[in-house]
N, C-alpha and C positions, 0 to 999 in steps of 0.2 A: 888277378889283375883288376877285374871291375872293384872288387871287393877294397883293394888299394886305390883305385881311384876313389870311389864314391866317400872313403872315410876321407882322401884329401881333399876333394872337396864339401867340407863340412856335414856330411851326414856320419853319426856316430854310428850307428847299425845298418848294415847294409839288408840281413834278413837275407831267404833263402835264394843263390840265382838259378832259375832255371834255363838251360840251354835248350833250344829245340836244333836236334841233329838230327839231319837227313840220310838217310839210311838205303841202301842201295837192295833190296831184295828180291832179284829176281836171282833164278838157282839154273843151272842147264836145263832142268826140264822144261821152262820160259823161256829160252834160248831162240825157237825158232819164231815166237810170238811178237814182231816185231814193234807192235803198235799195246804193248801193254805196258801199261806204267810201271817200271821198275823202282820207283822211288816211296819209300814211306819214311813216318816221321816218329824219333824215338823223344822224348825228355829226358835228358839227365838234371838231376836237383841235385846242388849239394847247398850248404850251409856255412858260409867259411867263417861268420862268427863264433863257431862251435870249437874253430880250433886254429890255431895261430901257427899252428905247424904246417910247413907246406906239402912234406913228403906224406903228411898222413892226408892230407887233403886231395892229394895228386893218387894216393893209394883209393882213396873213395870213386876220384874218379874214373879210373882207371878197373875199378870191379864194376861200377856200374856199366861201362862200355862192353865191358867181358858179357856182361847180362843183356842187353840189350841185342849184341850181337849172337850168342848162343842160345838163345832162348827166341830170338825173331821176331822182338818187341814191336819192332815198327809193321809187325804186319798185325796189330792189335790196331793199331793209330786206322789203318786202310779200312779193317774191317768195321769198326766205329762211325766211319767215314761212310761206308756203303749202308750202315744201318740210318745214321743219322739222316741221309740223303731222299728217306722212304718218310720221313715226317717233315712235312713243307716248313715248319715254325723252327726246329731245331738249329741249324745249318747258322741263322739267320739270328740267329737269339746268341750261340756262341760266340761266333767273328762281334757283334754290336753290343756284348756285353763290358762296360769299365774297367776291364782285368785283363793286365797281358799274357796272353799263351805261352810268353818266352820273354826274358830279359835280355836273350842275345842269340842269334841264328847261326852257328857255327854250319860252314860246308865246306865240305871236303871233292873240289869237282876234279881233284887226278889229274889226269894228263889229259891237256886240252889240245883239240885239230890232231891229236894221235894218229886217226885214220883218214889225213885229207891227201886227195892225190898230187897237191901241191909239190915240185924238186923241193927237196932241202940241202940246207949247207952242211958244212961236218957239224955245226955246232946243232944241229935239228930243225932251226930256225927257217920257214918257210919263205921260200922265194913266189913273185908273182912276177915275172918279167923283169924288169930291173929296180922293184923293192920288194924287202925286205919284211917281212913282219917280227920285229923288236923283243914285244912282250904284248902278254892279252892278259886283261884287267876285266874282270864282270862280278859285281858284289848283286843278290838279291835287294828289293825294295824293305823298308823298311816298315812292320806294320805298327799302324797306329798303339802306345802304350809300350812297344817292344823298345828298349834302346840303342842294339847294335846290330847290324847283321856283318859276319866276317865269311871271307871266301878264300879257300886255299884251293891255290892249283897250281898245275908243273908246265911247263913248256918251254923249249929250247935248252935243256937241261940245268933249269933255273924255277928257285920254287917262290911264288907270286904269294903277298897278303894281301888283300884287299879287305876297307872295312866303307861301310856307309851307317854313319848314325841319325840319330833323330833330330832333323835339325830344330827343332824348342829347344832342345836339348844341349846341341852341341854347337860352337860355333866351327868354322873349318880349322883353326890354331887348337881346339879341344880333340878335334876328331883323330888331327896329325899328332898328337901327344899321346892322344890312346892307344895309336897304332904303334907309336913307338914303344909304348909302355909294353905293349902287348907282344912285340917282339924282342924286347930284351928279355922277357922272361923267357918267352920261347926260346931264346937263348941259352940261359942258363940253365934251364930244364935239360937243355941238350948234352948243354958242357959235364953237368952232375952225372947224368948217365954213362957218358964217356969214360 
């Protein structure tokens, strides 16, 4: 999808995107640990100038996620994280350096208010007295150089996208077209599997 934006709007090479996925790695034996971070961070890279094919594109991405999650890549990311944190310059020199860490923040936050003691209706949808709560919408901030962060989550048996781009970048008619871009593929990604 970026890859088809960015060529329609007149950039010929898109070059490699990186996504930075958030990665959920705590195991039972973290279970009772209530106060540890359970989140690290994976890169997937791919290249989609390399091939115009989507299903091989979609196959790349789809090994590199198999790797990242059996192999517990994002607990490289934490542990880098803890080294880097031991030299004061490091930290500080990465986040301020001209280069973005990630072209797009892909997150997967599940099922959200899951465990709130709020009634619910049959349809899951949380009651507070006499409203309702609809839909819940929460995208990450955008970092500087980065140009999309998108957020997928569930609730009330309904699955949520949200996207926030960079506004240099995007105007709000660009951001609502990306998103849509971004969901007709997910569509079609879907339908093909079916």
């Amino acid at each position: 999808t970026i890859r088809d934006w960015t060529r329609a709007h007149g950039e010929r090479r898109t070059g490699r995107c990186r996504i930075n996925v958030p990665v959920y790695v705590r195991d039972r034996a973290g279970a009772t640990i209530p106060a540890s971070n359970g989140i690290g961070f994976a890169f997937l890279a791919v290249d989609p100038d390399r091939t115009s094919d989507r299903q091989e594109l979609q196959r790349a991405v789809h090994q590199q996620m198999r790797k990242i999650k059996n192999w517990r890549l994002a607990l490289y990311f934490l542990g880098g994280l803890a080294l880097a944190t031991r030299f004061k310059r490091v930290v500080p020199w990465v986040l301020g350096r001209k280069k973005p860490l990630a072209t797009v923040v892909l997150s997967y936050l599940g099922p959200v208010l899951a465990q709130s003691p709020l009634p619910r209706r049959d349809d899951g949808k949380l009651i507070c007295g006499n409203v309702v709560l609809e839909r819940v919408v929460g995208v990450p901030p955008v970092r500087p150089l980065t140009r999309a962060a998108v957020a997928v989550m569930e609730y009330g048996g309904e699955l949520t996208i949200g996207l926030r781009c960079d506004v240099h970048q995007f105007g709000s008619a660009d951001t609502r077209a990306l998103l849509s871009a971004y969901v007709d593929r997910l569509t079609e990604t879907i339908r093909r599997q079916d």
